[in-house]
DSSP file (Angstrom, degrees, kcal/mol; ACC not computed):
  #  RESIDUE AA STRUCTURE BP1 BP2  ACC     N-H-->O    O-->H-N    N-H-->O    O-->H-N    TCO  KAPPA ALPHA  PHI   PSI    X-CA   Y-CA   Z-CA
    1    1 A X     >        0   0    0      0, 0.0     4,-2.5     0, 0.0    19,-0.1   0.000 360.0 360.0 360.0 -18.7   -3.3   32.1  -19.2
    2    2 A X  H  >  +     0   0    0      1,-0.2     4,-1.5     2,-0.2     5,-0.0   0.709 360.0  54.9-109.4  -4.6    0.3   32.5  -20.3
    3    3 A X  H  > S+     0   0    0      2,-0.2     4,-1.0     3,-0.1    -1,-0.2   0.967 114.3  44.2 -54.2 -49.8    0.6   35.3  -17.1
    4    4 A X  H >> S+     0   0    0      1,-0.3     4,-2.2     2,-0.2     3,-2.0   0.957 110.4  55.2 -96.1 -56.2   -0.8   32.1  -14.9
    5    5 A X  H 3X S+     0   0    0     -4,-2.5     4,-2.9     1,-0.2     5,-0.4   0.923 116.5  34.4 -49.2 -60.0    1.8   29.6  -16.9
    6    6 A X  H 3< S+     0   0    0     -4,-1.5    -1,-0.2     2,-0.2    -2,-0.2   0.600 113.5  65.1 -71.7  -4.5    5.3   32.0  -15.9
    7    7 A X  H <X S+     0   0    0     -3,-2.0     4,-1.0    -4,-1.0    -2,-0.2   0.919 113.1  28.7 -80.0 -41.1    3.6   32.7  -12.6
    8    8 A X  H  <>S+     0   0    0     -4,-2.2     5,-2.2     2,-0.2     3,-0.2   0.878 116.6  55.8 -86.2 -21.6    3.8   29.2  -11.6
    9    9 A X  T ><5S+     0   0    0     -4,-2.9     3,-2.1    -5,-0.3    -1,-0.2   0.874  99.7  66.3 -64.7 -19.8    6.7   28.1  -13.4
   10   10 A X  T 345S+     0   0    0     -5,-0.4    -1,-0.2     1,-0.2    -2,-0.2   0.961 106.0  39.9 -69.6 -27.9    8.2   30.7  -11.6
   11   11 A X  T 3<5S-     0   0    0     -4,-1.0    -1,-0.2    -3,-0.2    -2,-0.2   0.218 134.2 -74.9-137.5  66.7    7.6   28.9   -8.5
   12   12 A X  T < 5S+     0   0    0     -3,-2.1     2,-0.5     1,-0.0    -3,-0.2   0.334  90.1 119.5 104.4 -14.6    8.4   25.9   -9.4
   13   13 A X      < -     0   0    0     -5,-2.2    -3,-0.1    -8,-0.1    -2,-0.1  -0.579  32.2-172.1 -63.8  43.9    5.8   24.4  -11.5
   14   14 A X        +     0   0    0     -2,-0.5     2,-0.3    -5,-0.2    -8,-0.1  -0.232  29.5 144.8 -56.8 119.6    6.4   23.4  -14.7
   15   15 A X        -     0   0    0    -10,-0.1     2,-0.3     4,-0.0     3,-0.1  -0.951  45.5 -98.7-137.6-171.9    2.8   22.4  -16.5
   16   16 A X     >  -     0   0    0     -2,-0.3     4,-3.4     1,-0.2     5,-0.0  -0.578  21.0-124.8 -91.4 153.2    1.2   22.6  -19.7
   17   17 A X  T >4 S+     0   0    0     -2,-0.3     3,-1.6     2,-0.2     5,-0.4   0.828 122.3  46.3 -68.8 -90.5   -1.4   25.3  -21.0
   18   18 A X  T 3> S+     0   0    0      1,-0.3     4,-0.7     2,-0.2    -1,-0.2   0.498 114.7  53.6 -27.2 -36.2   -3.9   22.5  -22.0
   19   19 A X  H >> S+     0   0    0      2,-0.2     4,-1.6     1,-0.2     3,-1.2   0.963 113.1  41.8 -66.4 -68.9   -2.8   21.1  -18.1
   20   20 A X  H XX S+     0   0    0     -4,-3.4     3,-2.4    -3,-1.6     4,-2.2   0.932 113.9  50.5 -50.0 -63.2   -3.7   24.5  -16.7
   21   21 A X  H 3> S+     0   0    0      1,-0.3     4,-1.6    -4,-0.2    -1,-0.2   0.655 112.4  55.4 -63.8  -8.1   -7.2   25.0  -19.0
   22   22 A X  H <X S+     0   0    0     -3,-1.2     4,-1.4    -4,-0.7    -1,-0.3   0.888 105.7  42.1 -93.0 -14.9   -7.9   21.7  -17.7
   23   23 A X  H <X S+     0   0    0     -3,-2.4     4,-1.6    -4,-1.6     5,-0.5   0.925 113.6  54.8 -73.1 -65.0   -7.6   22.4  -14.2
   24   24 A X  H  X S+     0   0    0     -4,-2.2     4,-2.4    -5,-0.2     5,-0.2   0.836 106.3  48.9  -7.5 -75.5   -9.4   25.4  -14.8
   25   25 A X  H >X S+     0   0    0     -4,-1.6     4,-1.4     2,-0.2     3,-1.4   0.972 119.0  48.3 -48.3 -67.8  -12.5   23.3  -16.6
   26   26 A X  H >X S+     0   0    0     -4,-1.4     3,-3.4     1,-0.3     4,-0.7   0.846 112.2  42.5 -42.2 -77.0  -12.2   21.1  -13.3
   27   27 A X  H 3X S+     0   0    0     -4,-1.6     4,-1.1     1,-0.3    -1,-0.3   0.614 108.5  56.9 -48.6 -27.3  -12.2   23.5  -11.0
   28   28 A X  H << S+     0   0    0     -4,-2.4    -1,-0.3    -3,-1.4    -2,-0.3   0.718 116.4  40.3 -73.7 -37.2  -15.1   25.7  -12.7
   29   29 A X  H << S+     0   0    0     -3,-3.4    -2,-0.2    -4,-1.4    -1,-0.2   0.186 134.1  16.6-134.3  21.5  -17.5   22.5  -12.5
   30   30 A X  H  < S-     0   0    0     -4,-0.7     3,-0.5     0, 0.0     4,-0.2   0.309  87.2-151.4-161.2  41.0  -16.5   21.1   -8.8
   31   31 A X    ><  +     0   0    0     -4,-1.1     3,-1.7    -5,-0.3     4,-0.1   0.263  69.0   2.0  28.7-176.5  -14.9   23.7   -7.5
   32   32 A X  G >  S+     0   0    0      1,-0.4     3,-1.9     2,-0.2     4,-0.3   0.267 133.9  48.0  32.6 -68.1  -12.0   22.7   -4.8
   33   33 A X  G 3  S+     0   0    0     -3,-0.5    -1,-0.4     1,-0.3    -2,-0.2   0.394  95.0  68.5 -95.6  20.5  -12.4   19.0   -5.1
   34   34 A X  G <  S+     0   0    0     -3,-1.7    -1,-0.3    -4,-0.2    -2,-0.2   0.491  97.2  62.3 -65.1 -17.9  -12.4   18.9   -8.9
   35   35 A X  S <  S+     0   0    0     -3,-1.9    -2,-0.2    -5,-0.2     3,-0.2   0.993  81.0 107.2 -68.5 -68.9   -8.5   20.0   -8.1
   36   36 A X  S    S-     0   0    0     -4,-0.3     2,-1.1     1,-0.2   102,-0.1   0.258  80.7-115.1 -93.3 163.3   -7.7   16.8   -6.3
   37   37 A X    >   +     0   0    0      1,-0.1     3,-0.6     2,-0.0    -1,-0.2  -0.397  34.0 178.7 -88.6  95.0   -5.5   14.2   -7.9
   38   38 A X  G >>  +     0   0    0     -2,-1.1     4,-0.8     1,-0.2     3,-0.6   0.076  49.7 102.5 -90.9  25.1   -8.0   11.3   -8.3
   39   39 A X  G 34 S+     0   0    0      1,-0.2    -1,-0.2     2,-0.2    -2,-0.0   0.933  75.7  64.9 -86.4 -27.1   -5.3    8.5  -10.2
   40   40 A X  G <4 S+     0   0    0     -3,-0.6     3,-0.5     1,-0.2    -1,-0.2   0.545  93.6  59.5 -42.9 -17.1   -4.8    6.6   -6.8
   41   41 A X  T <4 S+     0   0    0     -3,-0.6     2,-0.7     1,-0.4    -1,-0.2   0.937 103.1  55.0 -93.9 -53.6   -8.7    5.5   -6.8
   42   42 A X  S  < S+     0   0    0     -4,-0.8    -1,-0.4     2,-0.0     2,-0.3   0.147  77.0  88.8 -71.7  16.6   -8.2    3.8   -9.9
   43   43 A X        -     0   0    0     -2,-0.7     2,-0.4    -3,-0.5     0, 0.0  -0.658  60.5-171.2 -92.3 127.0   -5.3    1.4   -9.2
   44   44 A X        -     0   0    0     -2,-0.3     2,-0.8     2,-0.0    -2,-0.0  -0.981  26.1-123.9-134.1 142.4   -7.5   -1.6   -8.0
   45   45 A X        -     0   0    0     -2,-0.4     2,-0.5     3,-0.0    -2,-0.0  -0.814  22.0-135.6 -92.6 144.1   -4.9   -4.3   -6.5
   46   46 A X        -     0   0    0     -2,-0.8     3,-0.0     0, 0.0    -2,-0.0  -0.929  29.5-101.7-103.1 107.0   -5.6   -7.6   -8.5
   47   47 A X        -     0   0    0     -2,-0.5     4,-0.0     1,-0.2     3,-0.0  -0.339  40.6-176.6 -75.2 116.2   -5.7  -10.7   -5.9
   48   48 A X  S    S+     0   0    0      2,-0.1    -1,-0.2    51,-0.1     2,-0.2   0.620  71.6  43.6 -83.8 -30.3   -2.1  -12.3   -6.5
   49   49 A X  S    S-     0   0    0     46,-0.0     2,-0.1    54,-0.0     3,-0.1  -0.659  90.9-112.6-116.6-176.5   -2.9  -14.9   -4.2
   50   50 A X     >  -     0   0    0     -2,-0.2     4,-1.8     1,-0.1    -2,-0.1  -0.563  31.8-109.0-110.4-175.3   -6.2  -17.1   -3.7
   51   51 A X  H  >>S+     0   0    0      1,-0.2     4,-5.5     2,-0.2     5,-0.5   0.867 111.9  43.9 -84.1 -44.4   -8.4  -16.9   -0.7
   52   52 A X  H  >5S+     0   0    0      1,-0.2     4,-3.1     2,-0.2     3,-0.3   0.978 102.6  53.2 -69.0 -51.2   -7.3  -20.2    0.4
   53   53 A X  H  >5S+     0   0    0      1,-0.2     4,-1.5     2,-0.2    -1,-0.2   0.906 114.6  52.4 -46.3 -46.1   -4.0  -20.4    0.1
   54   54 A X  H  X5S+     0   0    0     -4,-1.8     4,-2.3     2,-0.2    -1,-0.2   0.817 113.2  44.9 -72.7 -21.6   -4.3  -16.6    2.5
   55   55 A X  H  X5S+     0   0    0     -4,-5.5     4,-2.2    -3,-0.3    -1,-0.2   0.882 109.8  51.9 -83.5 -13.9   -6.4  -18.1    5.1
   56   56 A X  H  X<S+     0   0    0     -4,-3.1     4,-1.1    -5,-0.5    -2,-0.2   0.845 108.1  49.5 -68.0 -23.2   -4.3  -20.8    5.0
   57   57 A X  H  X S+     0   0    0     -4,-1.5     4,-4.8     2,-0.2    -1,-0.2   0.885 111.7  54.4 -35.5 -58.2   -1.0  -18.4    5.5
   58   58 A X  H  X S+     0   0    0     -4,-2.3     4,-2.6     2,-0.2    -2,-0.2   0.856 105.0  47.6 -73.3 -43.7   -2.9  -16.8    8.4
   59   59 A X  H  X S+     0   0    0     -4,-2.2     4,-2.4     2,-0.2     5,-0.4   0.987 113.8  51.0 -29.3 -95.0   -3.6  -20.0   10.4
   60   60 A X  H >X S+     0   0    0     -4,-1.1     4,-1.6     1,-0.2     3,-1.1   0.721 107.6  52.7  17.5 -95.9    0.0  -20.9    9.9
   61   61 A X  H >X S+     0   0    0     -4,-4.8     4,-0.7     1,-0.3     3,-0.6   0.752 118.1  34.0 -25.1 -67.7    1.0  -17.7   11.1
   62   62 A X  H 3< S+     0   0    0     -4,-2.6    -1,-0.3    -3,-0.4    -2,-0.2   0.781 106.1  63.0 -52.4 -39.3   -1.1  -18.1   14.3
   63   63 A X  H << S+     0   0    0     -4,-2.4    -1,-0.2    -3,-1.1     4,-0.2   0.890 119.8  39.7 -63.2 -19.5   -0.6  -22.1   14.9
   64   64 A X  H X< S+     0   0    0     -4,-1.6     3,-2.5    -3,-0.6    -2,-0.2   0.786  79.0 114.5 -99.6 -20.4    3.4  -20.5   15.2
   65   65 A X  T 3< S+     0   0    0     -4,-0.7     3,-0.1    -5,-0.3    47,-0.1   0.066  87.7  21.3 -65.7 156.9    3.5  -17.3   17.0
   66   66 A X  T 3  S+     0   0    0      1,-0.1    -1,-0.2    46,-0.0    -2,-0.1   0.078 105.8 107.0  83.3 -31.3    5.4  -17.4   20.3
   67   67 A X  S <  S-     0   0    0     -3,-2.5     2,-0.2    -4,-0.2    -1,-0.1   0.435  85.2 -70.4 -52.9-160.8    7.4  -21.0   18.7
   68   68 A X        -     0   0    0      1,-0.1    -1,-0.1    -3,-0.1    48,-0.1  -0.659  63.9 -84.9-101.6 162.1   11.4  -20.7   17.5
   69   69 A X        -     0   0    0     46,-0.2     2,-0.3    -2,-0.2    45,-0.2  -0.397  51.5-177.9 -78.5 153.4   12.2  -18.7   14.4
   70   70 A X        -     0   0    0     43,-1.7     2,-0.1    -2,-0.0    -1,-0.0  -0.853  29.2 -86.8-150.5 149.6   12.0  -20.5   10.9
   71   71 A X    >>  -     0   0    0     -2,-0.3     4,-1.9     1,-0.1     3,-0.6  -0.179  36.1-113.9 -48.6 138.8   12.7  -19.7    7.2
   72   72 A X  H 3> S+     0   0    0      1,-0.2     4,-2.3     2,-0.2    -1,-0.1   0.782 114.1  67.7 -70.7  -2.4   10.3  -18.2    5.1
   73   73 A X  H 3> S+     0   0    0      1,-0.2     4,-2.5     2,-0.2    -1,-0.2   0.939 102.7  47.9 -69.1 -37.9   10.7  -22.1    3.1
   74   74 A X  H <> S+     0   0    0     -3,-0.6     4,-1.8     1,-0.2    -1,-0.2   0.963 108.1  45.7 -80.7 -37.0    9.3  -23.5    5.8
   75   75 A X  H  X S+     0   0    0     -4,-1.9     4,-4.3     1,-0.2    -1,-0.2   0.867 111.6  54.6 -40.8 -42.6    6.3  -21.4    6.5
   76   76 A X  H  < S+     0   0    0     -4,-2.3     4,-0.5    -5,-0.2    -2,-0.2   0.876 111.3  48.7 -74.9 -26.3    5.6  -21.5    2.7
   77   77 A X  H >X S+     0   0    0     -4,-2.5     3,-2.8     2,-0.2     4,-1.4   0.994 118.4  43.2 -39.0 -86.3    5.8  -26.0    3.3
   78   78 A X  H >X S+     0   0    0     -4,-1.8     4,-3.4     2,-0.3     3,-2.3   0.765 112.4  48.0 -12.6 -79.3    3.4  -25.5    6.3
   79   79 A X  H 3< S+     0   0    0     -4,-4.3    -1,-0.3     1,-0.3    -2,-0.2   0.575 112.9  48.4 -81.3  -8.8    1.3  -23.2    4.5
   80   80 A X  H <> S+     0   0    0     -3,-2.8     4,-1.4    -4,-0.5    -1,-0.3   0.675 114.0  53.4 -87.3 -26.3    1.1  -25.7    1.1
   81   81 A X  H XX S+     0   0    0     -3,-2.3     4,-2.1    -4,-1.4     3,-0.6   0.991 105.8  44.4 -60.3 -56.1    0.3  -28.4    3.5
   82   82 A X  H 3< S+     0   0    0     -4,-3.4    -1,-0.2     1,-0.3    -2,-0.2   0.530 111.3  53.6 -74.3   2.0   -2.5  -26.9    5.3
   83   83 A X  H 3> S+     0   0    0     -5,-0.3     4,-1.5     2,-0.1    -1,-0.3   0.780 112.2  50.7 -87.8 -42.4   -4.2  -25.6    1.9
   84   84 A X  H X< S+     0   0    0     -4,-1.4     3,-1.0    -3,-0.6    -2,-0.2   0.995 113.4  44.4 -46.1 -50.5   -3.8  -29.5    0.8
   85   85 A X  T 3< S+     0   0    0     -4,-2.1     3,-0.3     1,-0.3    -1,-0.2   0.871 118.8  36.8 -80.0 -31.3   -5.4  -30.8    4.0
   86   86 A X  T 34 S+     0   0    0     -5,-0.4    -1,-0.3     1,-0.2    -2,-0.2   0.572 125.5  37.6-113.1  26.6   -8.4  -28.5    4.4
   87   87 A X  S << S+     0   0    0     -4,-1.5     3,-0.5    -3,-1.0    -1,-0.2  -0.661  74.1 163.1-140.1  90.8   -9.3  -28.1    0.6
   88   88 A X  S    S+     0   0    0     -3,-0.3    -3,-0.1     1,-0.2    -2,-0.1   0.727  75.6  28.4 -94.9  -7.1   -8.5  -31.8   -0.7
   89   89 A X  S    S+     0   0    0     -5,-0.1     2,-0.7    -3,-0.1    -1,-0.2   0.099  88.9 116.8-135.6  66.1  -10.3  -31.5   -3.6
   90   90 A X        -     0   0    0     -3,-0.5     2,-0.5    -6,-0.1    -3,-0.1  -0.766  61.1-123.3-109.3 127.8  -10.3  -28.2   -4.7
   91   91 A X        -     0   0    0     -2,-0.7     2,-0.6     2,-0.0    -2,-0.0  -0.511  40.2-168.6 -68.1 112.6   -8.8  -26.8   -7.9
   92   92 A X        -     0   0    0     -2,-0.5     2,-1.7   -42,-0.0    -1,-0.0  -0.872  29.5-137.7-104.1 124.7   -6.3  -24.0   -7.0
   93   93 A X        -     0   0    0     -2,-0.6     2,-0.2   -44,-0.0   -40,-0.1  -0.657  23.1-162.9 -86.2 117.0   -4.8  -21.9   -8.6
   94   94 A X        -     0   0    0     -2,-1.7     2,-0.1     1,-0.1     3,-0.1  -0.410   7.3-152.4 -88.9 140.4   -1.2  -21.8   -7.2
   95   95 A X        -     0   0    0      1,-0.2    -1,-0.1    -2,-0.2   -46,-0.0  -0.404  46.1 -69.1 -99.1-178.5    0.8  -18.5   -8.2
   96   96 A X     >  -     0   0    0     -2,-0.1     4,-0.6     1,-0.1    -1,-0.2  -0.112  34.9-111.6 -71.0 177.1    4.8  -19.2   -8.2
   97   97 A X  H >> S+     0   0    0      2,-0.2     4,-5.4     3,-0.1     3,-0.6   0.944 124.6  54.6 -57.6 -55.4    7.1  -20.0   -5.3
   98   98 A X  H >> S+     0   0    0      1,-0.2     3,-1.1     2,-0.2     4,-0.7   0.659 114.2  43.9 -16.6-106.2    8.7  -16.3   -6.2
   99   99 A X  H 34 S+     0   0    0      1,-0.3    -1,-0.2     2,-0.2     4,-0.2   0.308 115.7  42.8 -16.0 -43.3    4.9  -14.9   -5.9
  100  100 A X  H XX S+     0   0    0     -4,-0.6     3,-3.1    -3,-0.6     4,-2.7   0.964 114.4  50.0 -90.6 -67.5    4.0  -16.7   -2.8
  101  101 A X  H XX S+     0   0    0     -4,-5.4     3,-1.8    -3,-1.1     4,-1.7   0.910 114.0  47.6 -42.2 -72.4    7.7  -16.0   -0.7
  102  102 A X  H 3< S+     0   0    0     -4,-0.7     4,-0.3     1,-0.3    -1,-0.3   0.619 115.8  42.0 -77.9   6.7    7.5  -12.2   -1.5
  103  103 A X  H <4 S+     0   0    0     -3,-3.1    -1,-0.3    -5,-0.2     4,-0.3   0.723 117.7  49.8-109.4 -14.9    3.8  -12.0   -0.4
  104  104 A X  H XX S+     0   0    0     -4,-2.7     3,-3.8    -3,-1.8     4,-2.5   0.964  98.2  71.5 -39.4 -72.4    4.6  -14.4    2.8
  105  105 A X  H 3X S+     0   0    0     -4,-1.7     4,-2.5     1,-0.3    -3,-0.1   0.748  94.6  45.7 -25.8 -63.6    7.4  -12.4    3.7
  106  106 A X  H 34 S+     0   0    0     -4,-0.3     4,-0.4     1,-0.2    -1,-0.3   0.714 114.9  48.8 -43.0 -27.2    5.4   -9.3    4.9
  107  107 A X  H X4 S+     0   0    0     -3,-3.8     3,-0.7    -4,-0.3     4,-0.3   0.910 111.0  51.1 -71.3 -56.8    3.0  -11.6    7.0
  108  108 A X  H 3<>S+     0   0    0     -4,-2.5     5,-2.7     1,-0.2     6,-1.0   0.842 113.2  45.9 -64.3 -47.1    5.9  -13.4    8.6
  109  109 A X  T 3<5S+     0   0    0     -4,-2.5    -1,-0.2    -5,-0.4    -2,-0.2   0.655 104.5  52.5 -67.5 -24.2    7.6  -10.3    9.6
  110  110 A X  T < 5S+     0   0    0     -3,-0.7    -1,-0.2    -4,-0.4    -2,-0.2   0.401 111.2  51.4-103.6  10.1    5.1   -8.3   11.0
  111  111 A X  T   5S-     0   0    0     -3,-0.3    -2,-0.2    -4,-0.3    -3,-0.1   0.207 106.8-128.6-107.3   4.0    4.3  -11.7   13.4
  112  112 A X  T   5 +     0   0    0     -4,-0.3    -3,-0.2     1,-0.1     8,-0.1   0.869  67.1 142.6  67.8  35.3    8.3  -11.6   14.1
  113  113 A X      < +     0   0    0     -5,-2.7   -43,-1.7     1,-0.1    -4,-0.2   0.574  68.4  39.6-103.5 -23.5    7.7  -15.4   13.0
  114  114 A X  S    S+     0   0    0     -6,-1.0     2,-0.4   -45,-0.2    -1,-0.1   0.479  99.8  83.4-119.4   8.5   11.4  -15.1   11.1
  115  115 A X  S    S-     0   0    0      1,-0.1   -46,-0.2   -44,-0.1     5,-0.1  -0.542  82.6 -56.8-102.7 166.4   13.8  -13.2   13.3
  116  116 A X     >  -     0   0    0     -2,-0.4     2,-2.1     1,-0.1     4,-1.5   0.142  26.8-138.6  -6.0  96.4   16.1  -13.5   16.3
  117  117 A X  T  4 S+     0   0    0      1,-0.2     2,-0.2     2,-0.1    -1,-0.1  -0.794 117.1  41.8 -67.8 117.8   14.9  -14.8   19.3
  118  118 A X  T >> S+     0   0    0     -2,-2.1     4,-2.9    -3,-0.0     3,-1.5  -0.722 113.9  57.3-161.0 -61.5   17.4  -11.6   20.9
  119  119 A X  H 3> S+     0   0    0      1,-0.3     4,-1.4     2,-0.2    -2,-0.1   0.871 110.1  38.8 -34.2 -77.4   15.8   -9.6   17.9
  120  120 A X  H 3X S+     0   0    0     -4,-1.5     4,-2.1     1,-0.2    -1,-0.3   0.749 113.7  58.6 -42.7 -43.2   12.3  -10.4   19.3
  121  121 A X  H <> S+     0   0    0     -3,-1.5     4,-1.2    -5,-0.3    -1,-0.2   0.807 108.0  51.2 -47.2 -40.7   13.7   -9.9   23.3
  122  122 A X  H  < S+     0   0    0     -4,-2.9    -1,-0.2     1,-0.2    -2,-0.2   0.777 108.6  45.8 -82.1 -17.4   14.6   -6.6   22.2
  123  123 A X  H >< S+     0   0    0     -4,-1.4     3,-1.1    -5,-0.3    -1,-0.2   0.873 111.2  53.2 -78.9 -39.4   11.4   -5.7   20.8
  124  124 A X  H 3< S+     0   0    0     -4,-2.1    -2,-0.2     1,-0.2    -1,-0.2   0.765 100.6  53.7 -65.4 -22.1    9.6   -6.9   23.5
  125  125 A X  T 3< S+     0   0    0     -4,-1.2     2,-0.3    -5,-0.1    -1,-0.2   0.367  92.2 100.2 -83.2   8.6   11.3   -5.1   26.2
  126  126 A X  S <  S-     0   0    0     -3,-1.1    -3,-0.0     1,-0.1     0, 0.0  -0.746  87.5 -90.9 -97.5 140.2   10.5   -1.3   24.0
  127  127 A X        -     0   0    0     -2,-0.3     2,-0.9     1,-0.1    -1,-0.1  -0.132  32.0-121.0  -5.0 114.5    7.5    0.8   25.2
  128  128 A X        -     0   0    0     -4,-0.0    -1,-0.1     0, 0.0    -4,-0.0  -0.744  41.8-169.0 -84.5  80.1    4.3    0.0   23.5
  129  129 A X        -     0   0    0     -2,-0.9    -3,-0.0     1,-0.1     0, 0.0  -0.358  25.8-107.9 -80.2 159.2    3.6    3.6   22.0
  130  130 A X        -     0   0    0      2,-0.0     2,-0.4    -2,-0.0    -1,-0.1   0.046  35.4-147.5 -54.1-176.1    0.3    4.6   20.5
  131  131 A X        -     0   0    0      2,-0.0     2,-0.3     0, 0.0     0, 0.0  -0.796  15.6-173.6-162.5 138.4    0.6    4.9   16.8
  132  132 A X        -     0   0    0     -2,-0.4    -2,-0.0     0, 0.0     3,-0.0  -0.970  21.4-136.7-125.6 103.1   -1.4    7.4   14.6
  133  133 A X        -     0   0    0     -2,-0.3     2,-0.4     1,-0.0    -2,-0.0  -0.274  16.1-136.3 -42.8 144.6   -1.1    7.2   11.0
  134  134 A X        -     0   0    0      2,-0.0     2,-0.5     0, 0.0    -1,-0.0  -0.836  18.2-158.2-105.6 149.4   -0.8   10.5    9.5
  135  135 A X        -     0   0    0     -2,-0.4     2,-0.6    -3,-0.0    -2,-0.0  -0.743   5.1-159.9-163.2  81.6   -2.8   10.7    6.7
  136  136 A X        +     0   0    0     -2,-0.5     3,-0.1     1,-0.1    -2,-0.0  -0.456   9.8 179.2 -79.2 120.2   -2.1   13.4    3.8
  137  137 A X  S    S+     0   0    0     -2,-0.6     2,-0.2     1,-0.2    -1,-0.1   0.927  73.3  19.7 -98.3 -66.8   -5.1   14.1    1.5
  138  138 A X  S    S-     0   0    0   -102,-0.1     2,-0.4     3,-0.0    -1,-0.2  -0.616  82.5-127.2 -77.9 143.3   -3.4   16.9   -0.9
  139  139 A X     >  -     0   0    0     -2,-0.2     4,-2.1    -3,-0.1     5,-0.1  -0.696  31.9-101.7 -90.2 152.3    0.1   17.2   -1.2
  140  140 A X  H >> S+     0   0    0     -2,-0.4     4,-1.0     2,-0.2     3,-0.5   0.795 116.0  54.2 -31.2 -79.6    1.6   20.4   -0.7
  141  141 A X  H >> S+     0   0    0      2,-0.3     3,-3.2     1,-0.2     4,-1.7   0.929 108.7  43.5 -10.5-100.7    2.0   21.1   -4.5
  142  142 A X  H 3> S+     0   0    0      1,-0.3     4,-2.7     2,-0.2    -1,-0.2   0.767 108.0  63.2 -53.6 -19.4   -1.5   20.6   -5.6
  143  143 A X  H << S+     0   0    0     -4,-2.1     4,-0.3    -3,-0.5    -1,-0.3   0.757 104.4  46.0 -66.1 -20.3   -2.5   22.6   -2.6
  144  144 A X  H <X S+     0   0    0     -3,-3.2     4,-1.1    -4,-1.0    -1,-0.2   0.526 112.0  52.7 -83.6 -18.0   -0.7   25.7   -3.9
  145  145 A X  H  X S+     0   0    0     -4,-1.7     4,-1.7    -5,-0.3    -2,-0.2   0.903 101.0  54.2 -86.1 -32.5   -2.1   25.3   -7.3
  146  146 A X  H  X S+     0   0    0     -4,-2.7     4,-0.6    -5,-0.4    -2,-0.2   0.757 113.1  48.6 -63.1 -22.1   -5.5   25.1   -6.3
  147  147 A X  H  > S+     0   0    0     -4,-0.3     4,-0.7     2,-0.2     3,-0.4   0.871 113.4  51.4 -79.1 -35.9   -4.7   28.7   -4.4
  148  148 A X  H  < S+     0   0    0     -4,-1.1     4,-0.5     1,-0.3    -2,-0.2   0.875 106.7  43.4 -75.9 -29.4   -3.3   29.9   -7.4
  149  149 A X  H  X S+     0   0    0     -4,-1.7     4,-1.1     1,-0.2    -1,-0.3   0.653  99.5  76.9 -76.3 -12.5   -5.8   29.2   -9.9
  150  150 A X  H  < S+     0   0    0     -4,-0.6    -2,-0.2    -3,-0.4    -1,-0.2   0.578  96.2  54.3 -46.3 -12.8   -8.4   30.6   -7.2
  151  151 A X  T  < S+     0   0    0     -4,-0.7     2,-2.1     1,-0.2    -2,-0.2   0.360 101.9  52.4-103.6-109.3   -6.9   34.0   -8.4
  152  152 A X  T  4        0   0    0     -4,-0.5    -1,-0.2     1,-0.3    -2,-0.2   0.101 360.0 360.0 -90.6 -10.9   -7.5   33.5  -12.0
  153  153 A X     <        0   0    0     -2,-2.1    -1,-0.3    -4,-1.1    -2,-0.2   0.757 360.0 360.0 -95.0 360.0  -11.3   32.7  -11.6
């Protein structure tokens, strides 16, 4: 083990022996995909905003696309109305202004609902290219440790 510990700090790896024997243990009882770095699955995003208040965003969004550019204040007016008017007596819980603007923002922006009309001219007049996500399941790193502990078993 302590050959395996200076082999990888030698390139570039600093870990711990218990860190190594535990990859080891992993690897020993699900081979390969016992390796892979599983902390991402457990992050569960916690709903900042309610359901109404986001279809009400998205309506918004839509009743405006193509109109003249506006402030994210006004969208967030708009979007307070139209929760009022189609849930009138419905208990909400409303998150802050803060909360609400910085989860707007993204919405508003990727419907071009707060820029330039030139901004927007310019966008329209670009090439409509495919897009492919690229989509990395091990990083580089854990993929060289998983060869490297292949040699010690």
């Amino acid at each position: 083990m302590q050959r395996k510990l200076s082999e990888l700090e030698t390139v570039g790896m600093k870990t711990s022996r218990a860190s190594l024997f535990r990859k080891v243990t992993a690897y020993r009882q699900h081979g390969v995909a016992g390796l892979v770095d599983r902390r991402h699955l457990r992050r569960q995003e916690h709903r900042r905003v309610p359901v109404e208040i986001e279809t009400a965003a998205q309506r918004v969004t839509a009743d405006h696309i193509g109109a003249t550019s506006r402030d994210v204040l006004y969208f967030l007016d708009k979007t307070k109305q139209r929760v009022r008017q189609d849930n009138p007596n419905a208990e909400i819980a409303w998150p802050s202004d803060r909360t609400l603007r910085r989860w707007l923002t993204p919405l508003l922006d990727a419907a071009g609902l707060t820029k330039t009309a030139s901004h927007r001219r310019s966008e329209s007049n670009r090439p409509h290219r495919a897009f492919q996500p690229i989509l990395a399941r091990h990083p580089e790193r854990d993929l060289m440790a998983s060869r490297l502990l292949l040699r010690i078993t």
